[in-house]
C-alpha positions in Angstrom: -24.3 138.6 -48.3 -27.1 138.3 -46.1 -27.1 136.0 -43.3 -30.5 133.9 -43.3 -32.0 132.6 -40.0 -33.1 129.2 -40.0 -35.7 128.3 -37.1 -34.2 124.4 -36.7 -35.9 124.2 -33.3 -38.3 121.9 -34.5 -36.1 119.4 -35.9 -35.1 118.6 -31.6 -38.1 118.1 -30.4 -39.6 114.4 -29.8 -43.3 113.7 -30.3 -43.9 110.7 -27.8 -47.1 110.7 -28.6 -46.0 109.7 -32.1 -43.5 106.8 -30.8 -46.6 105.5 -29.3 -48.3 105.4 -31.7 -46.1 103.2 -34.0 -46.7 99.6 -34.5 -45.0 97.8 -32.7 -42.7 94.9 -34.6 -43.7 91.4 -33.1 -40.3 90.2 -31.1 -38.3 87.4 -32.7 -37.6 84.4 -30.8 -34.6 83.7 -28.6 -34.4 80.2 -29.7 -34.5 81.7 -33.4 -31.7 83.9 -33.1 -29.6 81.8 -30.3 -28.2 78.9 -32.5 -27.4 75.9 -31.0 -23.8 75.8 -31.7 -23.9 79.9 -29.7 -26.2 78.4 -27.1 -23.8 76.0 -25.9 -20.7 78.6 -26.4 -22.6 81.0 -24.4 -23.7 78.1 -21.4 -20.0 76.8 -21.3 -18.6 80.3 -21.5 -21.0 82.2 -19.0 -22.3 79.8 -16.9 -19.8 76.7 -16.9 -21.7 74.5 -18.3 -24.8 74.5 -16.3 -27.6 74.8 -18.8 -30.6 74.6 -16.7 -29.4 78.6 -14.8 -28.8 79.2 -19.0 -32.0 78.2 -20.2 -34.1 79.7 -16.9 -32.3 83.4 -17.8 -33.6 82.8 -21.7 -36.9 82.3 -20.2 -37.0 85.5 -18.3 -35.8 87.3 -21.4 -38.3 85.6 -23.4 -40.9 87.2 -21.5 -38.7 90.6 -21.5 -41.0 93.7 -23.1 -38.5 96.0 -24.8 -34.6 96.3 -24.2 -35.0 98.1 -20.8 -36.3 95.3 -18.9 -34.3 92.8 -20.7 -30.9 94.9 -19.9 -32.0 95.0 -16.3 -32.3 91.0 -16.1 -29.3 90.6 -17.9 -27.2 93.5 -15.5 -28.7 91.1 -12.6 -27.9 87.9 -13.5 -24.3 88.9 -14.7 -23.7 90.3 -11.3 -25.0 87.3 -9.7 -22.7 84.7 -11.6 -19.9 87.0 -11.2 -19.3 87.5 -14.8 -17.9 90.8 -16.5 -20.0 92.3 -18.6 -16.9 93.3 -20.7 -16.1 89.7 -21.3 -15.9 89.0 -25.3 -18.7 86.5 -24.3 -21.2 88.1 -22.4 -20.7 91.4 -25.1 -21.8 89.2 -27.8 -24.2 87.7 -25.9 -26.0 91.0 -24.8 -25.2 92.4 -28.6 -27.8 89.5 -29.5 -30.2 90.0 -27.2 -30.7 94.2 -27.9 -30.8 92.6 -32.2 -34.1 91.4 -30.8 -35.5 94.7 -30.0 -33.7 96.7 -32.4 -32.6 94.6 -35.7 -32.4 97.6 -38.1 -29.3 98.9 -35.5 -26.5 99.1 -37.9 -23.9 99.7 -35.0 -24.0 96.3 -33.8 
């Protein structure tokens, strides 16, 4: 039996140009996604209570472009309140965040 060559190179490479061009999904809300029984699990949990530090980091990641920036506040402030980003807390708390810039992501 003959051994057929398939040329699968193309199937690797990324047109950026292409990603550009995709429209791009209006963002959905923190305050739509955050309910207020998680808002005050993730302000007792992650910031001890103090609601105001909460509500300034939603604000920053309100403002976030795409997942990139909004990991890179998040990484901050974590470090800065000394919190784990392992904790079961700030996991779900950053799982609901990346939903925001990628809801069809079946993984999480």
């Amino acid at each position: 039996m003959p051994v057929r060559a398939i040329d699968d190179s193309d199937n690797f490479i990324i047109r950026r140009a292409a990603i550009a061009q995709a429209p791009m999904m209006p963002l959905q809300s923190l305050a739509v996604l955050i309910s207020p029984q998680l808002r005050q699990q993730f302000s007792k949990k992650l910031f001890s209570g103090d609601a105001t530090r909460f509500d300034k980091l939603l604000a920053q990641l309100e403002t976030a472009p795409n997942w990139r920036a909004a990991y890179r506040l998040l990484e901050h402030c974590f470090y800065r309140q000394q919190i784990s980003p392992y904790a079961i807390e700030a996991t779900r708390f950053s799982d609901l965040i990346y939903k925001r810039y990628y809801p069809n992501d079946v993984y999480v």
